[in-house]
C-alpha positions as a Markdown table, in Angstrom:
| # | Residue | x | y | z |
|---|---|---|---|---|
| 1 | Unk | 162.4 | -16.6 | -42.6 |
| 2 | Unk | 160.3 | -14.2 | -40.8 |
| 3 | Unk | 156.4 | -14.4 | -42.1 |
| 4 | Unk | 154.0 | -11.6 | -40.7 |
| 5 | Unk | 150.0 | -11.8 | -39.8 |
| 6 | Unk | 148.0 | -9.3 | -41.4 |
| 7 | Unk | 145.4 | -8.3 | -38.7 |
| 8 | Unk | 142.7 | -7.0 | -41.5 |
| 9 | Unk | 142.6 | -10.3 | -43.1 |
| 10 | Unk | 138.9 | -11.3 | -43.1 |
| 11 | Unk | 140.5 | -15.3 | -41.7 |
| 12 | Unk | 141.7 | -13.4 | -38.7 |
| 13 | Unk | 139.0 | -11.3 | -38.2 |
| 14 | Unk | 136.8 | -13.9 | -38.0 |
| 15 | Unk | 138.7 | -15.8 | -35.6 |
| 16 | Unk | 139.5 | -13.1 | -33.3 |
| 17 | Unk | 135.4 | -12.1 | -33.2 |
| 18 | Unk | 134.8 | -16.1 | -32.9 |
| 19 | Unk | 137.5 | -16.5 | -29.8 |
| 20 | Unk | 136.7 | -13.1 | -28.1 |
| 21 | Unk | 133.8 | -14.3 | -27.0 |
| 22 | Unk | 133.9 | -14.3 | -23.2 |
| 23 | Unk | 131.3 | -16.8 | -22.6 |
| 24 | Unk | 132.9 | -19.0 | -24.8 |
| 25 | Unk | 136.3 | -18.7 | -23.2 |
| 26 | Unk | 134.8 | -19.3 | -19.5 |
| 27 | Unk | 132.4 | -22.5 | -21.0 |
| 28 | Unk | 135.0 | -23.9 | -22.9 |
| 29 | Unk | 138.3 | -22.9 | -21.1 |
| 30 | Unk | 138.3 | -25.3 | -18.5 |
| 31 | Unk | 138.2 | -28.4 | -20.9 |
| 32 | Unk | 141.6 | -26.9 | -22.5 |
| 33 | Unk | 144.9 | -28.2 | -21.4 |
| 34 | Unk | 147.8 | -25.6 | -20.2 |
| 35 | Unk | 149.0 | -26.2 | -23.9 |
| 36 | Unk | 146.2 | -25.2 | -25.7 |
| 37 | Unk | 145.1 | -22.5 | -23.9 |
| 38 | Unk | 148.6 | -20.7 | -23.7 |
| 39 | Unk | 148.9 | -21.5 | -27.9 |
| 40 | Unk | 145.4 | -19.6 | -28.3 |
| 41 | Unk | 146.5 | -17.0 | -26.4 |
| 42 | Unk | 149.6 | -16.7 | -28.1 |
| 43 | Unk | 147.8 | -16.4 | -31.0 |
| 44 | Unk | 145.2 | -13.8 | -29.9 |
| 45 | Unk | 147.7 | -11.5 | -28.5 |
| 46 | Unk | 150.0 | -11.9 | -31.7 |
| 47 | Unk | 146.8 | -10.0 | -33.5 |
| 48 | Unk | 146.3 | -7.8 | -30.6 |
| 49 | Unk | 143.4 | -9.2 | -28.5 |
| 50 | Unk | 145.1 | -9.0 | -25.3 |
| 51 | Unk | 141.8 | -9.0 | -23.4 |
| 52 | Unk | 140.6 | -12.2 | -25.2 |
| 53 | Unk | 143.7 | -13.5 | -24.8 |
| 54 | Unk | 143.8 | -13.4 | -20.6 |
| 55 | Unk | 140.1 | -14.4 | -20.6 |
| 56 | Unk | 140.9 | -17.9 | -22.3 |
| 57 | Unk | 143.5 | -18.2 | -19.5 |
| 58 | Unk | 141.2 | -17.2 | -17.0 |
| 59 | Unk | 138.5 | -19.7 | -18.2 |
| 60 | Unk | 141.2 | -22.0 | -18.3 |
| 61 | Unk | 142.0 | -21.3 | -14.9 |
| 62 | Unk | 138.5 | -22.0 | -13.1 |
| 63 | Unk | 139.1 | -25.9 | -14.0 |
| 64 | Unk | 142.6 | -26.5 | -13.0 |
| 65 | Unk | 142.2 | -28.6 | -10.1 |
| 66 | Unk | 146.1 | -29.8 | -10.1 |
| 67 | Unk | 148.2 | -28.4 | -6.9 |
| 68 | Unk | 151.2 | -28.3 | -9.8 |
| 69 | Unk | 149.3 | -27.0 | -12.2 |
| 70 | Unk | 150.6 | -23.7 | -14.4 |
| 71 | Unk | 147.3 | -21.7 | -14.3 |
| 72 | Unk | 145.7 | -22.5 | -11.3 |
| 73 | Unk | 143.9 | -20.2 | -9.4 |
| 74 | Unk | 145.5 | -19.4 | -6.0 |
| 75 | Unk | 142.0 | -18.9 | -4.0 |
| 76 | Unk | 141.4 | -22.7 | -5.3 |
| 77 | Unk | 144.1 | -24.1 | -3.3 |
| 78 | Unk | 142.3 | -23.3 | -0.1 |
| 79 | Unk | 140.1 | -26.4 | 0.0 |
């Protein structure tokens, strides 16, 4: 069974204009694992915040201090 978001619904407009935050994203990011942070972007780009959605990564990305990590920066392996 295929179930469908609707994007106007005041639950998801609330969460998009809670996790679009920026700040948020870059403070809190880091302390996210590889699983979360790819599941909340999943979920922001399923309701079309595409931009939110690659700043959580991004945020995400500025703590991963793992050589094998999946979102590490590439400038950070340069120590």
């Amino acid at each position: 069974m295929t179930k469908t978001i609707d994007t106007d619904a005041p639950e998801v407009a609330q969460f998009r204009a809670v996790f679009e935050a920026v700040d948020t994203a870059h403070d809190v990011g880091p302390r996210f694992t590889c699983k979360e942070v790819d599941a909340l972007a999943g979920m922001l780009r399923a309701i079309g915040a595409d931009d939110a959605a690659a700043a959580w990564v991004e945020g995400h990305s500025r703590g991963d201090d793992d050589p094998d990590d999946l979102h590490r920066r590439p400038e950070a392996t340069s120590k």
